[in-house]
C-alpha positions in Angstrom: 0.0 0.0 0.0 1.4 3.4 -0.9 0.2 6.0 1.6 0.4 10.1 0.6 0.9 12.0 4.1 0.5 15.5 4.1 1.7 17.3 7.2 4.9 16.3 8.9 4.7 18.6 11.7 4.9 17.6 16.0 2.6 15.1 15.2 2.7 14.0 11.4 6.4 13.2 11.3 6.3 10.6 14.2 2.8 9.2 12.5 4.7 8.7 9.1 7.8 7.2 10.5 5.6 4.5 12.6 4.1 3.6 9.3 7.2 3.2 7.3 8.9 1.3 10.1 5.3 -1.3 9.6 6.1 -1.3 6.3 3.9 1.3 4.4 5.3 3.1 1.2 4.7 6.5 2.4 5.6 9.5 0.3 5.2 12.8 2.5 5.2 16.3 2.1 5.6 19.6 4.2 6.6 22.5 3.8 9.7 22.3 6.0 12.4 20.6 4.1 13.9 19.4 7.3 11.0 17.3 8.4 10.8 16.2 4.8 14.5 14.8 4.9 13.7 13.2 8.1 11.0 11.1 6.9 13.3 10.2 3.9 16.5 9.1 6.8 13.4 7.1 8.2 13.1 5.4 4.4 10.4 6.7 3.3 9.8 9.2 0.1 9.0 12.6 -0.2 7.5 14.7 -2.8 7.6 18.7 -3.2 3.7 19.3 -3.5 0.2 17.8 -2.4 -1.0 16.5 -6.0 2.6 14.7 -6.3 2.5 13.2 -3.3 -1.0 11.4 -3.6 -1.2 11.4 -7.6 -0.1 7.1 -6.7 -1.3 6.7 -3.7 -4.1 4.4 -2.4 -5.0 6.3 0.7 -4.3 9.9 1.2 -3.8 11.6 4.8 -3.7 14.8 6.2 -2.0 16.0 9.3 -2.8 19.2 9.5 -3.1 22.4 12.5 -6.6 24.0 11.0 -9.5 24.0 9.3 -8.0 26.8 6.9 -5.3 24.2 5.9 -7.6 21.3 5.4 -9.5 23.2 3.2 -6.7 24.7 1.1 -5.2 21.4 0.8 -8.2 19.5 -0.2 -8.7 20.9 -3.7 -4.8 20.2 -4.6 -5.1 16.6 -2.8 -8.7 15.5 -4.3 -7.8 16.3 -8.0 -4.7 14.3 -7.7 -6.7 11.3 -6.4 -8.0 8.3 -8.3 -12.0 7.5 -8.0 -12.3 5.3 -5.1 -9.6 6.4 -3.0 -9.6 6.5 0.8 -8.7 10.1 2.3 -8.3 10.0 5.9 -8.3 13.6 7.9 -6.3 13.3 11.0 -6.0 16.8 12.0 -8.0 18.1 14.7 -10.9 20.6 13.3 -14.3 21.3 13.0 -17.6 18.5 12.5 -18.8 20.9 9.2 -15.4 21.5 7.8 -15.2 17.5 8.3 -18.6 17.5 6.2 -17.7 19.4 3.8 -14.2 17.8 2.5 -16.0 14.9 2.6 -19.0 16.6 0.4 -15.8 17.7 -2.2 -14.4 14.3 -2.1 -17.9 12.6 -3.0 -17.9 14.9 -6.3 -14.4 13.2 -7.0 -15.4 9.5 -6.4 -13.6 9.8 -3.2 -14.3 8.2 0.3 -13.4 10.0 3.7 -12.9 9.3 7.0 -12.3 12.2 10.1 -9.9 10.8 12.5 -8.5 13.2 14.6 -6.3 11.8 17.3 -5.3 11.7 21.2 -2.6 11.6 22.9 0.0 14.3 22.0 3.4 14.1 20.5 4.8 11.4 23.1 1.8 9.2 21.5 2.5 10.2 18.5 6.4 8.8 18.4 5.3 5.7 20.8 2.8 4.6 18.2 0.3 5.0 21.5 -2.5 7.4 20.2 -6.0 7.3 20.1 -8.1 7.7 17.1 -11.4 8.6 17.0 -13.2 8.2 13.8 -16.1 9.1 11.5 -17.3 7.7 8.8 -18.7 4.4 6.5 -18.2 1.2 8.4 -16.3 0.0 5.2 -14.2 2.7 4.8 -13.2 2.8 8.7 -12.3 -0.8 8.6 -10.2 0.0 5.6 -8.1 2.8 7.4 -7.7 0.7 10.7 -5.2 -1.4 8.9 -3.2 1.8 8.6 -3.8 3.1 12.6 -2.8 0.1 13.6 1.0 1.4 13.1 0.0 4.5 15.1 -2.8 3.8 17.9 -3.0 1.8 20.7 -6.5 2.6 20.1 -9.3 3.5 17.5 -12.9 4.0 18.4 -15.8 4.4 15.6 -18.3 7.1 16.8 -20.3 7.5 14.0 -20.7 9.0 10.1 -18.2 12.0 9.1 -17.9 14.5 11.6 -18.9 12.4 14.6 -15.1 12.0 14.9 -14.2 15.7 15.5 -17.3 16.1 17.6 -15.9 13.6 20.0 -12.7 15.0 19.8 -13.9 18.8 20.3 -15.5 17.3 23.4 -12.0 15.7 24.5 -10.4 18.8 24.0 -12.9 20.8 26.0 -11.8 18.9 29.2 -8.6 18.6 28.8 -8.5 22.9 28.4 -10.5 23.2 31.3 -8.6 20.8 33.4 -4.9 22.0 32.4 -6.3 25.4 33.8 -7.9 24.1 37.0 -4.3 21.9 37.6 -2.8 25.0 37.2 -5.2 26.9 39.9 -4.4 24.3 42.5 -1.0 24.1 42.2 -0.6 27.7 42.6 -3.1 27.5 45.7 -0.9 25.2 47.0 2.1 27.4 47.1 0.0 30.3 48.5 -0.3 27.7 51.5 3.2 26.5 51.9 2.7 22.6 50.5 5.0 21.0 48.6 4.2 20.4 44.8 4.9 16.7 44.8 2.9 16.2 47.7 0.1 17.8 46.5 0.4 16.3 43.3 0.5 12.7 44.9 -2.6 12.8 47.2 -4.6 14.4 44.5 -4.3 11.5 42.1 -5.6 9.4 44.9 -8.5 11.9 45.5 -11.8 12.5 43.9 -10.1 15.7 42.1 -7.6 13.5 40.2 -7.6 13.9 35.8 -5.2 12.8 33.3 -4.0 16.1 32.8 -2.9 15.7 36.8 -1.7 12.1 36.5 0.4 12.8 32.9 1.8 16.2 33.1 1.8 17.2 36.7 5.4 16.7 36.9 5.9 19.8 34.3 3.9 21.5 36.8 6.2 21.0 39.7 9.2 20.8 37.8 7.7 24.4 35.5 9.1 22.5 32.3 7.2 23.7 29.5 8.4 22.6 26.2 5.8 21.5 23.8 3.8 18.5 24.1 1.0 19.8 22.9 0.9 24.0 22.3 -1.5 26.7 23.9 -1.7 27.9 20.3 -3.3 24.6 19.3 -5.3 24.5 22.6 -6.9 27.9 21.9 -7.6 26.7 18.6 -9.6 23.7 19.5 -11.5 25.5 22.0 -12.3 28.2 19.8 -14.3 25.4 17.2 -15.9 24.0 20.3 -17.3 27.1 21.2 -18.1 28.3 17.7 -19.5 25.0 17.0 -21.7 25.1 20.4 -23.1 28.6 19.5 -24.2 27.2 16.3 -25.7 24.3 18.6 -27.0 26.8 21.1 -25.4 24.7 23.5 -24.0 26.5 26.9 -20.4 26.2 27.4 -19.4 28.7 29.6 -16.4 27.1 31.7 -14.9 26.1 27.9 -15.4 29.8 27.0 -13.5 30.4 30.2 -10.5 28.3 29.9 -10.2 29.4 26.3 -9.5 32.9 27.8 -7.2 31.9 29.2 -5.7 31.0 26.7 -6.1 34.1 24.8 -4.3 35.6 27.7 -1.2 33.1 27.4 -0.9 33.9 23.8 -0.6 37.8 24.4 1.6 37.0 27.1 4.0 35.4 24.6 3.3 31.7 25.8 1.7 30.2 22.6 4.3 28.3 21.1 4.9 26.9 24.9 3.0 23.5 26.2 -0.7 23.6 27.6 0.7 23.5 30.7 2.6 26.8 30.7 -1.0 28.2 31.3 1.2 28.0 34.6 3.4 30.8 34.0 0.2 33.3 34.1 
């Protein structure tokens, strides 16, 4: 199977080496030149646009930071592609954006898949993440052959779009929490206690989250280098809460946490892990 990847960023680089070391022919392109030659030291191909990167391909995928991308890449990527095609959509955006590529690629003869993913750049280089997918049950069991190199797991929630609902919901919690950690770490220094100490009865206590149990020791030890960036955060909160308006769904500790956010980024923190939220 020959595999065009698009996107060979924090996340899409690890993704693509995983599948070349299973075995795939991947041909990848960025627009960094240095994460291209990696991919290439890792043995697989690379290619200087989109269209020549998935003009042979079976299955097309996208790695990409927002919904601008995904739809600037999609014309270039869908044109290229033979009817019948497989293009699976693993950046994190938006259920409509989702539904429309997929509306594009049904013009084309093309099937799609939304399958954003979990689990960060230490996930993403352990092969460890979690996908979670929309679309035709066919066309998901085609692409699990393919996440099977990069997941630990892969859950089907539904038809296109489902998957970046589920993952907008994800996303909303783990904003929210990486704040709150934040808030009770610097309560606890207000009162004299020890970070570690609070850190390790609170994962033993009703209060306990992944966010605490993962990445409270960048907390204590105020190590902030990205992991997963505020900028992307703030992104992801901003389509929930644009997608909840539209919804006229309330979300008003989201819409909290993504200010936050806003305030890291003016502050000069958004290239700087979730969890330098900290610094403010």
């Amino acid at each position: 199977m020959t595999v065009g990847f698009v996107g060979l960023g924090r996340m899409g680089l690890p993704m693509a080496i995983n599948l070349v070391e299973d075995g795939v022919d991947v041909v990848g392109t960025d627009l960094d030149e240095e994460r291209k030659r990696a991919l290439e030291d890792a043995g697989g191909r690379t290619a200087d646009t989109v269209a020549e990167a998935v003009v042979d391909a079976d299955v097309a995928i996208t790695v990409l930071r927002t919904p601008e991308q995904v739809l600037a890449v999609a014309e270039d990527l869908l044109s290229a592609m033979d009817e019948g095609d497989l293009y699976i959509d693993m950046s994190s955006i938006d259920p409509l954006t989702s539904e429309t590529v997929a509306e594009l690629a049904a013009e084309e003869g093309i099937r799609t898949v939304d399958a954003p993913v979990s689990g960060g750049v230490s996930g993403a280089e352990e092969g460890t993440l979690s996908v979670i997918v929309g679309g035709a049950n066919d066309d998901v069991a085609e692409a699990e052959e393919l996440f099977e190199s990069m997941a630990a797991t892969v859950f089907h929630v539904g038809s296109i779009g489902a998957g970046q609902t589920v993952k907008l919901a994800n996303q909303l919690l783990v904003g929210a929490q990486t704040v709150l950690v934040a808030e009770a770490f610097r309560f606890g220094d207000a009162n004299g206690i020890d970070r570690e100490t609070l850190r390790d009865v609170l994962v033993e206590s009703a209060g306990s989250s992944w966010v605490l149990e993962t990445w409270g020791e960048r907390y204590i030890e105020e190590e902030h280098e990205p992991g997963f960036e505020i900028n992307l955060q703030h992104k992801d909160l901003r389509l929930m809460t644009e997608a909840a308006v539209e919804l006229d769904v309330p979300v008003p500790l989201g819409a909290a946490a993504m200010q936050t956010y806003v305030d890291a980024k003016r502050n000069g923190l958004g290239d700087r892990d979730v969890t330098a939220v900290f610094q403010l």
